[in-house]
N, C-alpha and C positions, 0 to 999 in steps of 0.2 A: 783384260788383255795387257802384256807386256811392250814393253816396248820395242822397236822392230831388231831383230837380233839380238837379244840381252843375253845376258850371262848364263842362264838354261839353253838358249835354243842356243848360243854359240859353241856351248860344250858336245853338240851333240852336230855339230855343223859337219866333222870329219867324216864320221861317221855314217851320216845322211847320205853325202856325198863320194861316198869311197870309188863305189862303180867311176867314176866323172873323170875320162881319161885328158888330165891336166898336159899330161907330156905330150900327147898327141895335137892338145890345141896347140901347146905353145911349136910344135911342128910348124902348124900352119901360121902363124904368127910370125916363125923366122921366113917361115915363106913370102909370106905379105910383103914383109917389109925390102926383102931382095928381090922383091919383085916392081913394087910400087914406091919407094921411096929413093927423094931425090939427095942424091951424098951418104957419107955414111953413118951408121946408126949406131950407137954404141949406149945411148941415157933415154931409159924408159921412164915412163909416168904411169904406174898404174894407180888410178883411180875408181873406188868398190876394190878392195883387192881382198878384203876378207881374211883369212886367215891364210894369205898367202900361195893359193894353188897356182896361181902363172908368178907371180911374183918372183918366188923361189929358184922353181924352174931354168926358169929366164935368166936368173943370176948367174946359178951355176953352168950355163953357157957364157956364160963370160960380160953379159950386159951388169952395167950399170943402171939400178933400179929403186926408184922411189914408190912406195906402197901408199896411200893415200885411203883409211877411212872413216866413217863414222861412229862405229863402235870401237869403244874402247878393250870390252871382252872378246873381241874378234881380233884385235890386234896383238893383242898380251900372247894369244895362240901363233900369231904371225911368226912375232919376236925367236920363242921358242921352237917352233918348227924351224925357222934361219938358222939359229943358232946350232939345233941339228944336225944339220945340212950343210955344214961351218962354212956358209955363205954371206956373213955377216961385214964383211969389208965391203961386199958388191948392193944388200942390198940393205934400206934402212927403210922405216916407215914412219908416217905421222899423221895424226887423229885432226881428221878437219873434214867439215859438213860439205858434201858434191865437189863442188871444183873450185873451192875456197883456199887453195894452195897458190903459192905463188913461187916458178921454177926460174933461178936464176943461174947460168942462161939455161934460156926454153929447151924442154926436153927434145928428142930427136923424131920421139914419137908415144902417142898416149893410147892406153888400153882406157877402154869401160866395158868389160866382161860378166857375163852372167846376167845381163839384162839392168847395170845397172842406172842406167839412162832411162827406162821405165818407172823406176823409182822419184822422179821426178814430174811429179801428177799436177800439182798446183799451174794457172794457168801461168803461161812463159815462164816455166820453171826450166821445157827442157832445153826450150831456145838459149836461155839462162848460162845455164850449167856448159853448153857445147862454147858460145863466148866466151867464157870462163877459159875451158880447157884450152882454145884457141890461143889466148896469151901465153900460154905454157907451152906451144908447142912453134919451133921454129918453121921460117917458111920452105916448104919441101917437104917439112917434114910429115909425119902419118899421126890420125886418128882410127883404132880399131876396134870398133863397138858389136856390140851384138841385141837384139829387141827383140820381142815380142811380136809377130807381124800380124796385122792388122787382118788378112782373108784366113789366114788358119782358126786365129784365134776366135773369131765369127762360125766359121765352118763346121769347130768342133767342141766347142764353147769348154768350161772349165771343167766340168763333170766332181767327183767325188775320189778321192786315193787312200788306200793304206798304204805304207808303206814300213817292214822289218829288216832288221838289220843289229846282229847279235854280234859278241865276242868273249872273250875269256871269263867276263866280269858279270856279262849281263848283257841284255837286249835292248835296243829304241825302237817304240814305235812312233809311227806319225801318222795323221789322219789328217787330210786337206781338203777343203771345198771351197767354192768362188761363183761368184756373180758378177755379171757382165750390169756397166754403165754404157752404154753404145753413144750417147750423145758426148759425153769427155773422154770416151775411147780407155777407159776404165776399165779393168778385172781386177776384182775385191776378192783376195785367196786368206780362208781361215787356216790355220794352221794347232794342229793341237800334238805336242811333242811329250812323250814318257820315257822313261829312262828308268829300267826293272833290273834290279840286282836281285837275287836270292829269292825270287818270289814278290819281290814288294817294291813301290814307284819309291822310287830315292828324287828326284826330280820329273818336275814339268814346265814346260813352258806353252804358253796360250799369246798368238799372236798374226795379229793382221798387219798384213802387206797390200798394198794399192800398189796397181800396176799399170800405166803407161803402154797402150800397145800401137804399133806406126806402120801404115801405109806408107809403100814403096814411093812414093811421089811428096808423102810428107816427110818423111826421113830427109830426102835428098833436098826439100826448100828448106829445111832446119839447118842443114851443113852450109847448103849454099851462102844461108845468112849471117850464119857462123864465122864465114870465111873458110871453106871445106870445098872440095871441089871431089863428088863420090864419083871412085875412080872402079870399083867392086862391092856386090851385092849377089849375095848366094845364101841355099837353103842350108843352116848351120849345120857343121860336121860333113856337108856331102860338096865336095872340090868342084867348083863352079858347076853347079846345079843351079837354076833360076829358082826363089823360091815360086811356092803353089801351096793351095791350102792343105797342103800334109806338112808343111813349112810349119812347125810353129813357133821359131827361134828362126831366125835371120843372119847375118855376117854382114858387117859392110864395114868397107875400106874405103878414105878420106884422104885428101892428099889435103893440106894446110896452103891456101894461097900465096905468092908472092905480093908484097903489098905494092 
């Protein structure tokens, strides 16, 4: 098994992900923050930003954005798609492990999107990581995360996927399965990625991800501690919905304490 994101599964990251309507998040994103934050907003901190899908975005509305992640092959993609996009004055990025970045001054407001606050499995890791971001983010300002919730993820457990997805060149597939840890609130997802041109696997990638998943009452002593004050929590993608175990992705908005 490779390492989490590597340069096989990051090539294949766009692709995977194509359906993943990024312009509709970052909707609800400008939402949020016109909604729930205090002064105005204008220097984002996204943290996990991967190869860029809110990052981008967000720029080319006119935010000022730092992209923050741990792979290096997932960023090279970032760069490039920016550059694309000639949103490159608005948004830059830089390779540093969780929330190992230090924003001066504090951002207005920080994303962890796509779960990637569950990525953070080791004990007080996630407590960790939100401290972290806490520094980087001024007071008023927002934290916008998204998790894995803890009654869906029980309710419906990880089951087994394929998943196709073809273009010009050639097809990827992907096969996924996972196991529940219930005592460290753990799901272990394998991942087995192909990439078929002309009939024959030109690349693969083989890789496990440990996943982090949080009850609605731990979520919110984690921010608490953090210095977070959760000011919104809904089932992902559906506009103040409470989550429920059909939930299995979450949304929650953080306002950053006055110290």
């Amino acid at each position: 098994m490779s390492d989490v994101f590597g340069a096989a599964y990051a090539s294949a990251y766009d692709d995977l992900y194509r359906e993943k309507d990024y312009e509709a998040e970052c909707d609800d994103i400008v939402r949020w923050i016109r909604t729930f934050a205090d002064g105005a907003v204008t220097r984002l901190l996204d943290i996990g930003c991967g190869t860029g899908g809110h990052a981008i975005p967000l720029a080319a509305r006119g935010y000022h954005v730092l992209g923050v992640d741990r792979s290096t092959a997932m960023l090279r993609r970032a760069k490039a798609k920016a550059e694309a996009w000639d949103v490159t004055e608005r948004v830059t990025f830089a390779h540093a492990e969780g929330g190992g970045v230090n924003v001066d001054p504090p951002a207005d407001a920080a994303l962890l999107l796509f779960a990637v606050l569950g990525y953070q499995t080791a004990p007080g890791a996630a407590a960790g990581m939100l401290r972290a971001v806490r520094q980087n983010v001024r007071p008023g300002g927002l934290l916008i995360l998204d998790v894995w919730y803890e009654e869906a993820v029980l309710a419906q457990g990880p089951g087994q996927r394929w998943k196709l997805v073809g273009d010009d060149a050639g097809e990827t597939l992907r096969f996924s399965s996972g196991s529940l840890e219930q005592s460290a609130r753990i799901c272990t997802v394998y991942f087995h990625v192909w990439r078929v041109e002309k009939g024959e696997v030109v690349a693969r990638a083989d890789e496990v991800h440990k996943m982090r998943y949080f009850s609605a009452a731990e979520l919110d002593e984690l921010l608490r501690s953090a210095g977070f004050e959760l000011v919104q929590i809904e089932a992902f993608g559906v506009r103040d919905v409470a989550p429920s175990a059909g939930s299995w992705s979450v949304t929650a908005v953080a306002r950053a304490l006055r110290d």
